[in-house]
C-alpha positions in Angstrom: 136.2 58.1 140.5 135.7 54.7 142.3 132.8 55.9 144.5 131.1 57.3 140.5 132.0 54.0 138.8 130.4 52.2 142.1 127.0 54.2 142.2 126.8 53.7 138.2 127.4 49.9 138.4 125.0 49.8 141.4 122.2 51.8 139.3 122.7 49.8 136.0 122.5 46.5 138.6 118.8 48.0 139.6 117.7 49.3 136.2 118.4 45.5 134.6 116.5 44.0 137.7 113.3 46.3 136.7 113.8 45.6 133.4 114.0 41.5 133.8 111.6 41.6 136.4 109.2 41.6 133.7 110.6 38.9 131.3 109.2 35.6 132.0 112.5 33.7 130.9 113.8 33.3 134.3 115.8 30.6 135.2 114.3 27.0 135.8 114.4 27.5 139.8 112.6 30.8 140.0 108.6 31.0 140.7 107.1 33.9 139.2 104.8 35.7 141.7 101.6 34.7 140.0 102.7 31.4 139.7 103.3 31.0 143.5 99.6 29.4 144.8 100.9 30.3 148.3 100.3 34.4 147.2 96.4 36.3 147.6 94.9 35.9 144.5 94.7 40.0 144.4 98.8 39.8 144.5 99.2 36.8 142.1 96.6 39.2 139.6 98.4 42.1 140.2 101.8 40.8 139.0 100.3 38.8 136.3 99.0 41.9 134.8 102.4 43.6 135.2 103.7 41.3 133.0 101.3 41.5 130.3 101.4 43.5 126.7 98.7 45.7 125.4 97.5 42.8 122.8 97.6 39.6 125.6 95.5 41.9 128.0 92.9 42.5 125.2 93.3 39.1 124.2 91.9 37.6 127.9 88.8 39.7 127.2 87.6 37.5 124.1 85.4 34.8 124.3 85.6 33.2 120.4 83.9 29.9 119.4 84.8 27.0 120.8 83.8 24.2 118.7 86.1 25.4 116.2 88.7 24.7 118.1 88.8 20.9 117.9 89.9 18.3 115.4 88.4 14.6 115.4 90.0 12.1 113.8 88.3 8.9 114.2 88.8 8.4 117.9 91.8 11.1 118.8 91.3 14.5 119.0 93.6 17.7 119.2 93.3 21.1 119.2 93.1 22.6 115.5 95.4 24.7 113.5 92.5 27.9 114.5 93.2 27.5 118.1 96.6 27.5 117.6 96.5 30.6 115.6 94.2 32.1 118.3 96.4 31.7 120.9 99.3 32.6 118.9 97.6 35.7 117.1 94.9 36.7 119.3 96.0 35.7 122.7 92.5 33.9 123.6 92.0 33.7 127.0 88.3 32.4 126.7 86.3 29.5 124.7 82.3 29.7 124.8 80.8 26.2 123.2 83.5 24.3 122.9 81.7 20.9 123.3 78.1 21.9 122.1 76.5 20.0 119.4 73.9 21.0 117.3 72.4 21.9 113.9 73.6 25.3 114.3 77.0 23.9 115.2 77.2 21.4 112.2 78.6 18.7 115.1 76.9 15.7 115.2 76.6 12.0 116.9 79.6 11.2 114.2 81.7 14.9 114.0 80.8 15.8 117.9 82.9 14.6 121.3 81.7 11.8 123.7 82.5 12.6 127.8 85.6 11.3 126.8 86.9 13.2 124.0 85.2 16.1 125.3 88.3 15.8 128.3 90.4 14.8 126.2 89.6 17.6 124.2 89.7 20.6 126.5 92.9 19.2 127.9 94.1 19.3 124.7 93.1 22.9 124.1 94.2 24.0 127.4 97.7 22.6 126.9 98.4 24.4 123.9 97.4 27.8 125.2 99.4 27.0 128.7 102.9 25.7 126.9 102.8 28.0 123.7 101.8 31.2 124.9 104.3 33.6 126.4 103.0 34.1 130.3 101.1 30.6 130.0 97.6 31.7 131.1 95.2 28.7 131.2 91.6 29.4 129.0 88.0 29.7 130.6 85.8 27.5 128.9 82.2 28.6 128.9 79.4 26.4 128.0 75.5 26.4 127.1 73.8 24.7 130.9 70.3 25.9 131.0 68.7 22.4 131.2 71.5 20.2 131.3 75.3 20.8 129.8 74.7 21.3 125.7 77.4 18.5 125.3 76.6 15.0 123.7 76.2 12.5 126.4 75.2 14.2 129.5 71.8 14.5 131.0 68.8 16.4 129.5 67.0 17.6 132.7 63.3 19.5 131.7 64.0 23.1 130.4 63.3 26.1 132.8 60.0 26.4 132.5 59.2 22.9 133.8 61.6 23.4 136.4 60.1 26.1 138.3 56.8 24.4 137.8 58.0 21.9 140.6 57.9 25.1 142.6 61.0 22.6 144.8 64.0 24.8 144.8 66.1 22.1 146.9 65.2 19.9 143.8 66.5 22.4 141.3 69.2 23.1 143.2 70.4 19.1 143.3 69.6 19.2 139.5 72.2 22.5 139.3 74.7 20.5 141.6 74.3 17.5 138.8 74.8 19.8 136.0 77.9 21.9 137.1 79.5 18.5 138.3 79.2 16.9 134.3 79.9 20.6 132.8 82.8 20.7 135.0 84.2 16.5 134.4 84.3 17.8 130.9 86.8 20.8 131.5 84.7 23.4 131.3 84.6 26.3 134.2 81.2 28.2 133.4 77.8 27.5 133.3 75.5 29.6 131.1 72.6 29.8 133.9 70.3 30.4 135.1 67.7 32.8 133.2 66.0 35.3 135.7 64.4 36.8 132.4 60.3 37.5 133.6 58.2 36.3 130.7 55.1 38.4 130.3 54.8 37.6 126.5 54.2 33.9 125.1 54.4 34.7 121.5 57.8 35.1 122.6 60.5 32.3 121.3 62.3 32.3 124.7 59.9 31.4 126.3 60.9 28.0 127.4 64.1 29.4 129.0 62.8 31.4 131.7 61.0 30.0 134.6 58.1 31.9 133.9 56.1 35.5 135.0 56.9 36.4 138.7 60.2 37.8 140.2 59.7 35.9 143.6 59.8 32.7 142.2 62.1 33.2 139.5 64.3 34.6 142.5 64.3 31.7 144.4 64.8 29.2 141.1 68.0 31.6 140.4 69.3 31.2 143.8 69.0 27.5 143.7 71.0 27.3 140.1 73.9 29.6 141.8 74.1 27.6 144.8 73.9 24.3 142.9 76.3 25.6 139.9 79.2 27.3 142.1 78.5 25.2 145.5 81.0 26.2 149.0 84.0 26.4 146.8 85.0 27.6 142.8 87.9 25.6 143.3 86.4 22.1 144.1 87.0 20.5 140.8 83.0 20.0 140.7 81.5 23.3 140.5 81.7 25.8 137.8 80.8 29.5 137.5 77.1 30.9 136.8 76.3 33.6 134.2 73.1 34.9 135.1 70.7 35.6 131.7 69.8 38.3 130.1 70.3 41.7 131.4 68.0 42.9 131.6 63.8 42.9 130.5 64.7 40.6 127.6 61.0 38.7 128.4 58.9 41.7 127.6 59.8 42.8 123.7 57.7 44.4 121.8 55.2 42.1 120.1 57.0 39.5 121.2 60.0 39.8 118.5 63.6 37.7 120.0 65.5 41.2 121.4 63.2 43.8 120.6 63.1 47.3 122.7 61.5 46.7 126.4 59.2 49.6 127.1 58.9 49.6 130.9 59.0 52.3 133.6 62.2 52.7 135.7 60.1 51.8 138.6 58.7 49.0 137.6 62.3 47.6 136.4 63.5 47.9 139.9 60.3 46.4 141.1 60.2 43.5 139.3 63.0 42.8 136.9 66.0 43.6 138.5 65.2 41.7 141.7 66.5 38.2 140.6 69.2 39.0 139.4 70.1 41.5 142.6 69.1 38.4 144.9 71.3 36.2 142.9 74.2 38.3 143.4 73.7 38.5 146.8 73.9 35.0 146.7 77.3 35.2 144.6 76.9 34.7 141.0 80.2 35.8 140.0 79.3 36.3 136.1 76.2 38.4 134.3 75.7 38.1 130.4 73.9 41.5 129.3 70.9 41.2 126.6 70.4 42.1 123.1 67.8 44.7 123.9 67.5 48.1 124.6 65.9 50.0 127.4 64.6 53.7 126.5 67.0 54.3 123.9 70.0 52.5 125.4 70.9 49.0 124.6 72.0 46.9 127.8 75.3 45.9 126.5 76.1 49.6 126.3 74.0 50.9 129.5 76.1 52.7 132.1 73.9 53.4 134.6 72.6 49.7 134.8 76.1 47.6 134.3 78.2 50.3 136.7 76.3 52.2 138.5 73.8 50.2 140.0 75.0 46.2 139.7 78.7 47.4 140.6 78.8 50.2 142.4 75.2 49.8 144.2 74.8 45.9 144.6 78.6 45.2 145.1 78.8 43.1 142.3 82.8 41.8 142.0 82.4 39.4 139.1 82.3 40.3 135.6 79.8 40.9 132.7 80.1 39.4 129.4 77.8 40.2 126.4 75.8 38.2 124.6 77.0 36.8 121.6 77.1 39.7 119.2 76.0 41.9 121.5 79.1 44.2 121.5 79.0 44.8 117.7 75.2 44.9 117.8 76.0 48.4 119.7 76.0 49.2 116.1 73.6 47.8 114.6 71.5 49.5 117.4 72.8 52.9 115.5 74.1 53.9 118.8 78.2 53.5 117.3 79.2 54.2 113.8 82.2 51.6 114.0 83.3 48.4 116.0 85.9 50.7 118.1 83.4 52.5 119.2 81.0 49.8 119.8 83.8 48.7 121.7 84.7 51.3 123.8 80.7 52.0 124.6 80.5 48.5 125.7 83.7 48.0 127.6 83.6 52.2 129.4 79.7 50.9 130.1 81.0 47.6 132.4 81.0 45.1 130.1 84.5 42.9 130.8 84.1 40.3 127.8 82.9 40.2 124.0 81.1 36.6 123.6 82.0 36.6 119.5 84.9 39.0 119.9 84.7 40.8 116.6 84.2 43.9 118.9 86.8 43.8 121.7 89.2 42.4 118.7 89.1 46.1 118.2 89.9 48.0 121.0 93.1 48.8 120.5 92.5 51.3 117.6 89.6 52.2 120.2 93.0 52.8 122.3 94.1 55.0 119.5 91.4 56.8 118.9 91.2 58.0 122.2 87.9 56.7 122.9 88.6 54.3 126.1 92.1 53.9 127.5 94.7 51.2 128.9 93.6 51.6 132.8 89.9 50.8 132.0 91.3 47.7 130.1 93.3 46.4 133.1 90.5 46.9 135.3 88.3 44.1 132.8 91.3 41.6 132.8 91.7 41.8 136.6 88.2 40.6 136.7 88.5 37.6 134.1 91.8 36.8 135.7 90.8 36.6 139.4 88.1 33.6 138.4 91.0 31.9 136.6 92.9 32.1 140.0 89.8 31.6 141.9 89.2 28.0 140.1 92.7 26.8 140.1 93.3 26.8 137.0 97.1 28.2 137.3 97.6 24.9 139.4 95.3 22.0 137.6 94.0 23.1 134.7 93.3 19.9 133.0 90.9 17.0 133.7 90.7 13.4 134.1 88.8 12.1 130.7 88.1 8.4 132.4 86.3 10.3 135.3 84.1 12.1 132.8 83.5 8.9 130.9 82.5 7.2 134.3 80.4 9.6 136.0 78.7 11.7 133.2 74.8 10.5 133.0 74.8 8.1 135.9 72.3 6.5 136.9 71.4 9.3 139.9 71.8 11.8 137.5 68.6 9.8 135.3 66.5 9.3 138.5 67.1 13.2 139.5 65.9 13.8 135.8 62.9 11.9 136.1 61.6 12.9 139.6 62.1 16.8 137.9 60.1 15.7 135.2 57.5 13.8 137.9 57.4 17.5 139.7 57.3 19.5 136.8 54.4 18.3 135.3 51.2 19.9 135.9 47.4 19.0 136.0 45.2 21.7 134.1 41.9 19.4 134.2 40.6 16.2 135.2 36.6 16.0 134.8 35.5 12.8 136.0 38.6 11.6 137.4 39.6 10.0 134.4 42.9 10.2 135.6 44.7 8.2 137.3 43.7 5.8 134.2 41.7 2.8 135.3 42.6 -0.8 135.5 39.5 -1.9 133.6 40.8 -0.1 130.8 42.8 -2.8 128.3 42.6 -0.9 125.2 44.4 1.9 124.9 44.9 4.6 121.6 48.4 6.6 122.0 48.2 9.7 119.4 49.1 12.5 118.4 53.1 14.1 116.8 54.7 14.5 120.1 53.7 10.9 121.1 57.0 9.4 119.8 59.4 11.9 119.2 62.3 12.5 121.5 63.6 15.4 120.2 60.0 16.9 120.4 60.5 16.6 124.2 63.6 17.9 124.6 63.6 21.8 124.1 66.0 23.8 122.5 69.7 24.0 124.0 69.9 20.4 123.6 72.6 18.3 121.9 72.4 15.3 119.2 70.9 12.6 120.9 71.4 8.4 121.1 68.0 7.0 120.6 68.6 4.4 123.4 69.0 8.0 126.0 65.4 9.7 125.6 62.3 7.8 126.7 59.3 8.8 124.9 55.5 9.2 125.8 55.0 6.4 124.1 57.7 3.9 125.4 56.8 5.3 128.7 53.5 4.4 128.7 54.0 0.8 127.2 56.8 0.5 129.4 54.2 1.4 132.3 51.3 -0.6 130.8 52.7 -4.0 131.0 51.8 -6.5 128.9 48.2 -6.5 130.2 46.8 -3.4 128.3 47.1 -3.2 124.2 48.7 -0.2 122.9 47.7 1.1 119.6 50.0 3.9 118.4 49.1 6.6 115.4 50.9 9.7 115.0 47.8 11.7 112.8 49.9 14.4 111.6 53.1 16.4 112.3 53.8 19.9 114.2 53.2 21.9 111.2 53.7 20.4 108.1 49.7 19.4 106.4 51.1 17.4 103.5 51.2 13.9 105.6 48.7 12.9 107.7 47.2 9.7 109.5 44.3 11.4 111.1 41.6 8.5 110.3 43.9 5.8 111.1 44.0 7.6 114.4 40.1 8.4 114.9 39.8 4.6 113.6 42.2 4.0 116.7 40.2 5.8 118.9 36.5 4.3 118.6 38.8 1.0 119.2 40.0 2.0 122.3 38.8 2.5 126.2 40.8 5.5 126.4 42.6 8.1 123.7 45.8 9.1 124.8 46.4 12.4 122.4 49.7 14.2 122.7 50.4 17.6 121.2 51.9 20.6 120.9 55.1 22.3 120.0 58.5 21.9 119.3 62.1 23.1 119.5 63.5 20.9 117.8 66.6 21.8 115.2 67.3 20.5 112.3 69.8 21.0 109.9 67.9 22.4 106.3 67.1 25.1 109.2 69.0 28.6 108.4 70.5 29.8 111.5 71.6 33.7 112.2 75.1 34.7 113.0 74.0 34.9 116.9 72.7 30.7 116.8 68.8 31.9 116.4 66.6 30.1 114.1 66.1 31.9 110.9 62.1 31.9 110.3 61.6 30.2 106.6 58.7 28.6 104.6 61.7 27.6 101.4 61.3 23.7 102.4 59.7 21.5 101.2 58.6 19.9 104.3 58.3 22.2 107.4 60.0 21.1 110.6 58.2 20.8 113.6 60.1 23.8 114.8 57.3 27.0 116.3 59.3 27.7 119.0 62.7 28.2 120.5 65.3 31.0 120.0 64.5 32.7 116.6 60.6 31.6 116.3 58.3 33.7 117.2 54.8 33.3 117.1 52.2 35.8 116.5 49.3 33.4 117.5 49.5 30.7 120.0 47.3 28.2 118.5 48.9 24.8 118.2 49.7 24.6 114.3 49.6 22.0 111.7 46.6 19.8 111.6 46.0 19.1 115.2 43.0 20.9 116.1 41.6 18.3 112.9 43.4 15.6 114.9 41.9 16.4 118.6 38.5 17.4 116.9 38.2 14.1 115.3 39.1 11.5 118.3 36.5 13.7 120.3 34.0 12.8 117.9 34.2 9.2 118.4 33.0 9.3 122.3 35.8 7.6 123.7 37.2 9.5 127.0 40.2 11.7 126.0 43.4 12.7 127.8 45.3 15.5 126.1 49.2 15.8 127.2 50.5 19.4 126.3 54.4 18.5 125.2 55.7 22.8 124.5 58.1 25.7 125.2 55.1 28.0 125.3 51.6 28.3 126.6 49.3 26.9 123.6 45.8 27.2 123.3 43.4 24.6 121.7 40.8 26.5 120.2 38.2 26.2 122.9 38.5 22.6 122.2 39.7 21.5 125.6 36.2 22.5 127.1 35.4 19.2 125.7 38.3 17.2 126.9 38.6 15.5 130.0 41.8 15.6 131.3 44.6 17.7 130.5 48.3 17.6 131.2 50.8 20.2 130.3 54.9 18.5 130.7 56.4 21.6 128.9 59.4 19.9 127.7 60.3 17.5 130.0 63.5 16.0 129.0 65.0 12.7 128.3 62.9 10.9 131.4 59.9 12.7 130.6 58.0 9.6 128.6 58.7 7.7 132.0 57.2 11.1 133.9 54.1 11.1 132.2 53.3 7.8 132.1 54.2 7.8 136.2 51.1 9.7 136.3 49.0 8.4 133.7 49.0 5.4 135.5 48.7 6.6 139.3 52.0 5.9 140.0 53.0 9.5 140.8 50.4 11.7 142.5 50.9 15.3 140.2 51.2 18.7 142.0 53.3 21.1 139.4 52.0 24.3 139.4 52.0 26.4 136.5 54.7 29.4 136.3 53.3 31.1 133.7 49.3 32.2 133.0 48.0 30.6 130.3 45.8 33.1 128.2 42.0 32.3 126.3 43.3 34.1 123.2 47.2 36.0 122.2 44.3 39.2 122.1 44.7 39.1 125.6 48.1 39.5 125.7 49.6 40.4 127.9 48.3 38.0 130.9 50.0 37.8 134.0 48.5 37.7 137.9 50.3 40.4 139.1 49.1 43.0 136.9 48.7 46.6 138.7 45.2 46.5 138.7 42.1 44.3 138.1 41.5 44.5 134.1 37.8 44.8 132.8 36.8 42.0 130.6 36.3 42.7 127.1 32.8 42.8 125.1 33.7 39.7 123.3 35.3 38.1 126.2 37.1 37.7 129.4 40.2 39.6 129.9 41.4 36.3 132.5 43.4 33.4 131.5 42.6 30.3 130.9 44.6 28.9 133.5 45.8 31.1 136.1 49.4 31.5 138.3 49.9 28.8 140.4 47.2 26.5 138.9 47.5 22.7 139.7 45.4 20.0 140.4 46.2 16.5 142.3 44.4 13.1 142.5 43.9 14.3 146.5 42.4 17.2 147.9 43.5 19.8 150.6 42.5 21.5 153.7 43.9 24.6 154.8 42.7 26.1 158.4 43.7 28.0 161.6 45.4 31.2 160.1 47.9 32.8 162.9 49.9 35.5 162.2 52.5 37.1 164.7 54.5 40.4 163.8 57.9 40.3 165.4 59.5 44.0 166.2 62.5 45.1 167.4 65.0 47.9 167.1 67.0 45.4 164.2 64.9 44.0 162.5 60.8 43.4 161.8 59.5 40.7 160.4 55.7 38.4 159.9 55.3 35.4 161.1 52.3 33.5 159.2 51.1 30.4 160.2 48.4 27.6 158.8 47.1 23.9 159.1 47.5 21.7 156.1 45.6 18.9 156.0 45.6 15.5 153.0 41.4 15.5 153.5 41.9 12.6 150.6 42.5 8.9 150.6 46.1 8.9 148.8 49.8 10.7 149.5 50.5 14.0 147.9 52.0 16.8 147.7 50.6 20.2 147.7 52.2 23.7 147.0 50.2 26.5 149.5 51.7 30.1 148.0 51.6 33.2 150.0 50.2 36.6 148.5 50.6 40.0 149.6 48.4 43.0 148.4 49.5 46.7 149.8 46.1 47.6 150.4 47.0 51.7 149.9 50.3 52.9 148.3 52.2 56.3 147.5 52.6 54.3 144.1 50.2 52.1 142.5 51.1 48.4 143.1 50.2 44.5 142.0 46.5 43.6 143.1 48.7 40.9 144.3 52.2 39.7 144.6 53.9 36.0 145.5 55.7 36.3 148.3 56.3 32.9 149.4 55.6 29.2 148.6 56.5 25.5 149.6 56.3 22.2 148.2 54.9 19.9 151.1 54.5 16.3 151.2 51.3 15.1 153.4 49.9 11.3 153.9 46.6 10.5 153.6 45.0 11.8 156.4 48.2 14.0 157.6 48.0 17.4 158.9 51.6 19.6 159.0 51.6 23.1 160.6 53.0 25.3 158.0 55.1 28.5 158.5 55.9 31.4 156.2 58.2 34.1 157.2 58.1 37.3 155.6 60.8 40.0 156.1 60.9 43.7 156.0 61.8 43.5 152.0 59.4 41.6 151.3 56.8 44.6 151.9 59.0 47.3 150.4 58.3 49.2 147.7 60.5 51.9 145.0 58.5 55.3 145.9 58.3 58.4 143.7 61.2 59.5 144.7 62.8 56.2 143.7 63.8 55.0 147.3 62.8 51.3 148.3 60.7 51.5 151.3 58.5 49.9 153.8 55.6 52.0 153.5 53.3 52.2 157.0 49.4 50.4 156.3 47.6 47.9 156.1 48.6 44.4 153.9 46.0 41.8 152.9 47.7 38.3 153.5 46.3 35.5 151.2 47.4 31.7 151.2 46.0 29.5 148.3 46.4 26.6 145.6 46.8 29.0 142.9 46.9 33.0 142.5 42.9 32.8 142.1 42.2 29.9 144.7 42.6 31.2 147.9 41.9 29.5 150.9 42.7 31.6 153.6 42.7 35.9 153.6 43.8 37.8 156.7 
C-alpha cells in the first residue's frame, strides 16, 4: 500500500510539473527558458511557442496600424487606449507606421512625433505590450524607408529612382547605413526597402519607387540597401531588418493601372524579375512583402508555387513574408476566396507569415474551424516572426534612448550624404552649346517655372510633413550659389495642373530681361490633405476640387499620357520665344515628355525628385561646381504610343510609319562637362574544373580639361540561343572618378551566371557560343565591341 501511495504521489509530483511548466507565474528567481539570452535562439523560440495559446500565436502574425497607437498631449506622449486594447484583445505582436506622418495619416508638424517623442513613443508602446501581456513578448515596429525613414525629422534622401541613377552602389549603400541608423534611434526594427520592382511602364504611379528597367542594376541597388539596412549584425542597436518590395512583377500592369494583372511568361519572370529579389536573399534580406497583383490567374499574396516552393524551399529563404497592406483580404476581392477565412488560410497555407492590416489573419481561427488551414502551419509562421524578435534583442533591450534619437537624427553627415546622392543622381540629357556650366558673364538671371520653389514638389511621395527651414529649393539653391553678384528674378508661371492661376507673361517678361532662363518643371507627388485616400494609403484620382493639386504621380495616380500637365508647355513655349538661352530642369517621379519642345532647348537636366538637398544639387551644377555624370535608369520614350520602351527588349523593334519606335533618351544616357576615351579592349577567359569566369579589361581616359566622373557599362548579347534573348543585356557597370588628363585601367569580371540562361525545359544554363561583349556611355553609345 506504501509502495501505491508512493508511485501515485510521485506521478501527481510529475503531472503538476508538466502542467506548471507552462504557466508563466513562476516565482521571482526562476528564468523561463526563452527568457534566458544564454539559450540558441531556435531553443528560446521553441519554448516560447510552447507557452503560447491559440489567440497569442495568431496575434504575433498581425501587423495593425501604428499611428493609432499614440496619444500626444502637448509635449508627452503615451500609448492610447487602442493599443492597449490591442494588446489586451488581439495580442499584437507587430506595428507598421507607427511614426509616419502624412495626409493620409491625418499627422502633421502639430499632431505628429519629433525624434524625440517618436522614442519616447515606441518606448512607451513597447512597455505596455512587454508588462501587460501574459508571456511579455516585445512588438516589431515596421516603418515606411524607401527614401529616407517616413518619420517627421529625419533625412529625405532622393527617391529610388534618383538613386540608382548614381549608378554608385557604395553610395547607396552608405545612404541605407544612414537610414536604418535614424529608423532604428526611433525604435523601430524594420525597414520597408528596397523596391526590386522592374518598371517597364511609365504611365505607371510607382514609378518613382523603383530604381528603374534592368534587373542587373536593380540587383546590385538591392544589395546595397540590404547590406546598408541590416549591416554585420541585426542585433547592433543600428540596423534594422529589410522587406524587399513587391513580389513579384508589380512594374509591368496592364496599362499601367497601380496592381493590375502582370501578363508575362514564366520564363521571362525567372529571367528578369525574380533575379533581384533572389540575389538579395542571397545577400540575407530576412523579410519579403508580396504584391497586390496577380500572375496568370493567381494573386501573389496567395501564390504557392512562388512564396513556398521556389523563395523557400528553392532559394533557402529563412525569413518571413508579409503582405502588402490589404493584400490578404484582397484574396477576395481578387474572387479567388469567398470569405476572409478563406482569404486567410489561401494566404497563410501559400507562405505568407503576416497580414499588414490584419483584418485577414484576425480570422484564422474560424479558418482553424473550418478546417481549412490548421494549428501546425500557424506555429510554423510565429516561429519565423519570433526568431527576428530574438535575433534583434528585443527580449533583452527593447526600448531606446529618446536623447540619442534627438541628437543624431538628421546630422549634419546625414545632410552632406543627402546632397552628394542628389549631386550623383542627377543626370544630363542635353547641353547644345555648352551652355552649361552657366557662365560668369551672365548677371541676369530668370528662375521659372512651378517646381522652382516648392519643396514638397521635390520630395516624392513617402515623405513626411516638412519644416520649411529642412528642404532647400531650386531656387534658394541657386541664389544661395549665385552670390550677390548675379540678380535673380523669380516667377512661378503656373502650377502642375491647375490652369485657373497663372503668371506666364510675368515670366516671358522675366525672360527677355535676363541672360539666361532657368525653367523648372515637371511633376509632383506631393499629398495633400482635400486628397481622398483608399483603404490601402493610395491616392484616390478626383477632379471634385476646386483647385487641383499638383499631384500626377505617386501611388494611386496613374497617367495615361506622359505629357507634363497644366499650362507648362504654354509656359516653356513662351520663354523660348523671347531668344534668351534656356535651361530646362526636369523635377518628376516619372519620365515626362515635352511635346517635342525640348528640340529647341539647350540644355536639359532631369533631378527626378531629389530630396531635401536637391535645390543645393542642382544649383552645384548649374554653376560648374559639380561635374554631372547620372545616368538614366529608365528609357525615356518620344510618345506613351511607344510604350512599352526599354533596351533590353528581345529583339530590335521596327519603327513605326509615323515615327521611331526608339526613345527619346536611351538606358544609360548621361552627359558630362568632360569627355571620355575608352581603348585597349583585353579579354582573358579563366577555366578550371570549379569555376569559369571573363575577365574584360579597358583604358579609360579624362581626354577633357576638368575632373569627372564617368560610368562605362558592360553589355552582353548571346549571339545564338535555344530561347530567344535581349539584343542586349547590362551585365556590369562602375562609377569611376578620373582627373583631367588621367587614364585608369578598368576591369569587369563576369561569372558563369552572368551568361546563363532558363532553357525550354526551364533549367538555368550556360549555353556553349559565341557572346558579343560591348562597353559604352550608354546602352546605344558604345565604344568598344569584342
Amino acid at each position: 500500500m506504501k509502495n501505491i501511495f508512493v508511485l501515485l504521489f510521485t506521478l501527481f509530483l510529475l503531472c503538476s510539473l508538466e502542467v506548471f511548466a507552462h504557466i508563466p507565474e513562476v516565482g521571482e528567481n526562476v528564468i523561463l527558458p526563452y527568457k534566458n539570452a544564454s539559450l540558441s535562439v531556435d531553443a528560446r523560440v521553441q519554448d516560447l511557442i510552447s507557452r503560447m495559446t491559440i489567440e497569442e500565436k495568431i496575434g504575433q502574425l498581425l501587423c495593425l496600424q501604428g499611428w493609432k497607437m499614440y496619444s500626444k498631449t502637448g509635449e508627452e506622449v503615451s500609448q492610447s487606449k487602442l493599443l492597449e486594447e490591442a494588446v489586451d484583445t488581439q495580442y499584437v505582436g507587430m506595428l507598421w507606421a507607427t511614426l509616419r506622418a502624412d495626409p493620409w495619416t491625418r499627422k502633421t508638424l502639430r499632431t505628429g512625433l519629433n525624434p524625440r517623442m517618436s522614442a519616447e513613443a515606441t518606448n512607451a508602446i513597447q512597455r505596455y505590450a512587454v508588462e501587460h501581456s501574459r508571456l511579455g513578448i516585445p512588438l516589431l515596429f515596421a516603418e515606411e524607408c524607401p527614401h529616407g525613414h517616413m518619420a517627421i525629422g529625419t533625412t529625405v534622401f532622393p527617391t529610388s529612382l534618383g538613386q540608382s541613377s548614381t549608378w554608385n552602389t557604395s553610395l547607396i549603400q552608405k545612404m541605407a547605413t544612414a537610414i536604418a541608423a535614424e529608423t532604428r534611434l526611433q525604435g523601430a526594427h524594420i525597414g520597408y526597402g528596397p523596391i526590386l520592382d522592374v518598371a517597364r511602364e511609365p504611365r505607371w504611379s510607382r514609378v518613382e519607387e523603383t530604381y528603374g528597367e534592368d534587373p542587373f542594376l536593380i540587383t546590385g541597388m538591392g544589395r546595397a540597401i540590404v547590406k546598408g539596412f541590416q549591416g554585420e549584425n541585426i542585433n547592433s542597436g543600428v540596423n534594422i531588418v529589410s522587406t524587399l518590395k513587391h513580389f513579384v512583377a508589380y512594374g509591368i500592369p496592364e496599362g499601367g493601372h497601380n496592381s493590375a494583372n502582370a501578363t508575362i511568361g514564366e520564363r521571362e519572370l525567372f529571367q528578369h524579375f525574380l533575379s533581384p529579389f533572389q540575389v538579395a536573399v542571397e545577400t540575407g534580406a530576412l523579410s519579403i512583402m508580396t504584391s497586390y497583383n496577380s500572375i496568370d490567374g493567381i494573386p501573389c499574396t496567395s501564390n504557392h508555387y512562388l512564396l513556398t516552393d521556389i523563395v523557400r524551399n528553392t532559394w533557402g529563404f529563412d525569413g518571413f513574408f508579409v503582405s502588402d497592406l490589404g493584400a490578404v483580404s484582397g484574396i477576395a476581392s481578387h474572387r479567388q476566396a469567398g470569405s476572409l477565412p478563406e482569404a486567410a488560410s489561401l494566404a497563410l497555407n501559400a507562405g505568407v507569415d503576416v497580414d499588414l492590416g490584419g483584418a485577414g489573419y484576425a480570422r484564422l481561427f474560424d479558418a482553424i474551424k473550418q478546417g481549412l488551414t490548421d494549428v501546425a502551419t500557424i506555429d510554423q509562421a510565429v516561429k519565423r516572426v519570433l526568431r527576428i524578435k530574438f535575433e534583434m534583442g528585443l527580449f533583452e533591450n527593447p526600448y531606446v534612448d529618446p536623447v540619442k534619437a534627438s541628437e543624431q537624427i538628421r546630422s549634419s553627415e546625414h545632410k552632406e550624404l543627402a546632397r552628394q546622392v542628389a549631386r550623383e543622381s542627377i543626370v544630363l540629357l542635353k547641353n547644345e552649346d555648352n551652355i552649361l556650366p552657366l557662365k560668369n558673364t551672365w548677371k541676369n538671371m530668370a528662375v521659372i517655372g512651378p517646381n522652382a520653389d516648392n519643396m514638397y514638389n521635390q520630395l516624392g511621395d513617402y515623405t513626411a510633413p516638412q519644416e520649411t527651414d529642412n528642404i532647400i529649393t531650386v531656387l534658394e539653391g541657386i541664389k544661395k550659389a549665385a552670390g550677390a553678384d548675379i540678380k535673380i528674378t523669380y516667377v512661378k508661371g503656373c502650377s502642375i495642373r491647375d490652369t485657373t492661376d497663372t503668371t506666364i507673361n510675368e515670366a516671358i517678361e522675366a525672360s527677355k530681361n535676363a541672360d539666361v532662363s532657368i525653367l523648372v518643371l515637371g511633376g509632383s507627388s506631393a499629398r495633400d490633405f482635400e486628397t481622398a485616400y483608399e483603404d490601402t494609403g493610395a491616392a484616390s484620382v478626383s477632379e471634385k476640387k476646386n483647385t487641383l493639386s499638383d499631384m500626377e504621380s505617386g501611388e494611386g495616380y496613374d497617367r495615361s499620357s506622359l505629357d507634363v500637365m497644366g499650362k507648362q508647355l504654354e509656359l516653356l513655349q513662351g520663354v523660348i520665344n523671347t531668344g534668351t538661352p534656356v535651361v530646362v530642369v526636369l523635377i518628376e517621379g516619372r519620365p515626362l515628355n515635352l511635346a517635342g519642345l525640348e528640340k529647341k532647348v539647350g540644355s536639359i537636366l532631369t533631378a527626378w525628385y531629389p530630396g531635401q538637398e536637391g535645390g543645393n544639387a542642382i544649383a552645384d551644377i548649374l554653376f560648374g561646381k559639380y561635374n554631372p555624370a547620372g545616368r538614366l535608369s529608365v528609357s525615356i520614350p518620344e510618345s506613351v504610343g511607344q510604350l512599352p520602351v526599354y533596351y533590353n527588349a528581345p529583339r530590335k523593334r521596327r519603327n513605326y510609319i509615323d515615327g521611331s519606335s526608339g526613345p527619346l533618351y536611351c538606358f544609360g544616357h548621361g552627359l558630362s562637362y568632360t569627355t571620355f576615351d575608352y581603348s585597349n579592349t583585353k579579354i582573358v577567359i579563366h577555366d578550371n574544373e570549379s569555376t569559369s569566369s571573363v575577365e574584360i579589361t579597358f583604358d579609360l581616359k579624362n581626354t577633357g580639361n576638368i575632373d569627372g566622373d564617368e560610368v562605362p557599362q558592360l553589355y552582353v548579347q548571346d549571339l545564338v540561343a535555344s530561347v530567344i534573348m535581349p539584343e542586349k543585356q547590362l551585365k556590369g557597370f562602375q562609377r569611376v572618378h578620373l582627373k583631367a588628363g588621367e587614364t585608369k585601367k578598368i576591369t569587369f569580371k563576369l561569372e558563369m551566371k552572368e551568361l546563363s540562361l532558363w532553357n525550354q525545359q526551364m533549367k538555368r544554363v550556360v549555353e556553349a557560343g559565341d557572346f558579343l561583349i560591348s562597353i559604352g556611355s550608354s546602352s546605344e553609345d558604345i565604344k568598344l565591341k569584342e
